[in-house]
C-alpha positions in Angstrom: 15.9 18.9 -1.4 12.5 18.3 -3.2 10.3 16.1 -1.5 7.0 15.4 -2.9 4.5 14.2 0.2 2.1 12.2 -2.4 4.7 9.9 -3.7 5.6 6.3 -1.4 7.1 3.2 -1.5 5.3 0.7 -3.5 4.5 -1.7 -1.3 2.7 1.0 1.2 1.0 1.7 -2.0 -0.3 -1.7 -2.0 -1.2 -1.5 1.7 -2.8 1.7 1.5 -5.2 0.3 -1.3 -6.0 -2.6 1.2 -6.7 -0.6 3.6 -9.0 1.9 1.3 -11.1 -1.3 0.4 -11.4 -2.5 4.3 -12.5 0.8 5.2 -14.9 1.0 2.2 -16.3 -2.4 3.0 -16.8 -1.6 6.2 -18.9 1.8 5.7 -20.8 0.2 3.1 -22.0 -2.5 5.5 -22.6 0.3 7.9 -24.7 2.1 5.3 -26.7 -1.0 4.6 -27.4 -1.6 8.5 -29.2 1.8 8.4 -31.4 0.7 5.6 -33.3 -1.2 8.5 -33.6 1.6 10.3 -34.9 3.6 7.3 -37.7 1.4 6.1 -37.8 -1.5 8.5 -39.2 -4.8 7.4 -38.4 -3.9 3.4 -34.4 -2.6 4.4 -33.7 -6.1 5.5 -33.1 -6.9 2.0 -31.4 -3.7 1.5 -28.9 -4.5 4.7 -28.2 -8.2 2.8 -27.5 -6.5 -0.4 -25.3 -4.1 1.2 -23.8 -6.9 3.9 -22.8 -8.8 0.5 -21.0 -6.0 -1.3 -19.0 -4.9 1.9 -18.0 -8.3 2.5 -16.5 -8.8 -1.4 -14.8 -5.4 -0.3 -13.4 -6.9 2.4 -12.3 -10.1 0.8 -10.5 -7.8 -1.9 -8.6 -6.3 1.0 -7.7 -9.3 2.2 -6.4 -10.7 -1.2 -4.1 -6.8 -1.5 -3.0 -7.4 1.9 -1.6 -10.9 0.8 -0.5 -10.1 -2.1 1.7 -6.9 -0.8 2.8 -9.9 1.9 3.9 -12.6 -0.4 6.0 -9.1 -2.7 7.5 -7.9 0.7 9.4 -11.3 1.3 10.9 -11.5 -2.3 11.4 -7.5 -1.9 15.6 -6.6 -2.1 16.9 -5.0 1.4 18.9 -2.4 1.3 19.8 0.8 3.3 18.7 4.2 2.2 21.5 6.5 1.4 19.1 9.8 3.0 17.7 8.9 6.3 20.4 5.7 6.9 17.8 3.1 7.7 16.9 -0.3 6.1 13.9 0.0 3.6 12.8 -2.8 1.1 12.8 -2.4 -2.9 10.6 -3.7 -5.4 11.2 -3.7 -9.4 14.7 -1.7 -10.4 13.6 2.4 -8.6 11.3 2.3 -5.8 11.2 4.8 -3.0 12.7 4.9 0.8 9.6 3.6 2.8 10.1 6.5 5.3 11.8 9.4 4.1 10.1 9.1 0.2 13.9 9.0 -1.4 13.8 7.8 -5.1 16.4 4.8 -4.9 17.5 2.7 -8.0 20.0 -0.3 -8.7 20.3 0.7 -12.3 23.3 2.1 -12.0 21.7 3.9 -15.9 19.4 5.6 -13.9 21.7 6.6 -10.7 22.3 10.4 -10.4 25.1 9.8 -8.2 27.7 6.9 -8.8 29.3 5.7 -5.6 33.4 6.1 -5.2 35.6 3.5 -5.3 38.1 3.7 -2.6 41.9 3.6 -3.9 43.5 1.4 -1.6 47.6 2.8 -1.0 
């Protein structure tokens, strides 16, 4: 079996962009703290500039996070055929949120069609 490592669900996409923008925030606040220590008095203004632009970071993370939140309630359930454990969906294909399987209720794009049981 072919797994490809870069590939994940779409809403740990969304999380993972969420998180990317807390941590930039974060380091560009950090960055801007050391603009006092650089130049003093005068990086002040350089630490508020910086302060400003790590906080709209952070409120953009904030928004992702709630917007991956409000998509993971209306997401479908369902149980991934390869690792047996319940993952959620979003759109038509989307992948297992833990073992990367591509999964699909277009029954167009299945590769494998499920079998009927004949009942005797």
């Amino acid at each position: 079996m072919k797994r490809i490592f870069f590939k994940s669900a779409k809403i740990n996409e969304f999380r993972l962009w969420g998180l990317v923008f807390t941590m930039v925030g974060m380091g560009i606040m950090i960055l801007g703290t050391a603009g006092i220590v650089l130049w003093g008095q005068a990086g002040k203004i350089v630490a508020a500039i910086f302060m400003v632009f790590g906080m709209i970071a952070l409120l953009i993370s904030v928004a992702v996070y709630f917007w991956a939140g409000m998509m993971s309630t209306s997401a479908t359930m369902l149980v991934c055929p390869e690792c047996n454990r319940q993952t959620k969906m979003l759109g038509k294909t989307d992948r297992c949120m833990f073992c990367r399987t591509m999964l699909t209720l277009d029954p167009a794009q299945a590769t494998e069609h499920p079998v009927e049981e004949i009942k005797a």
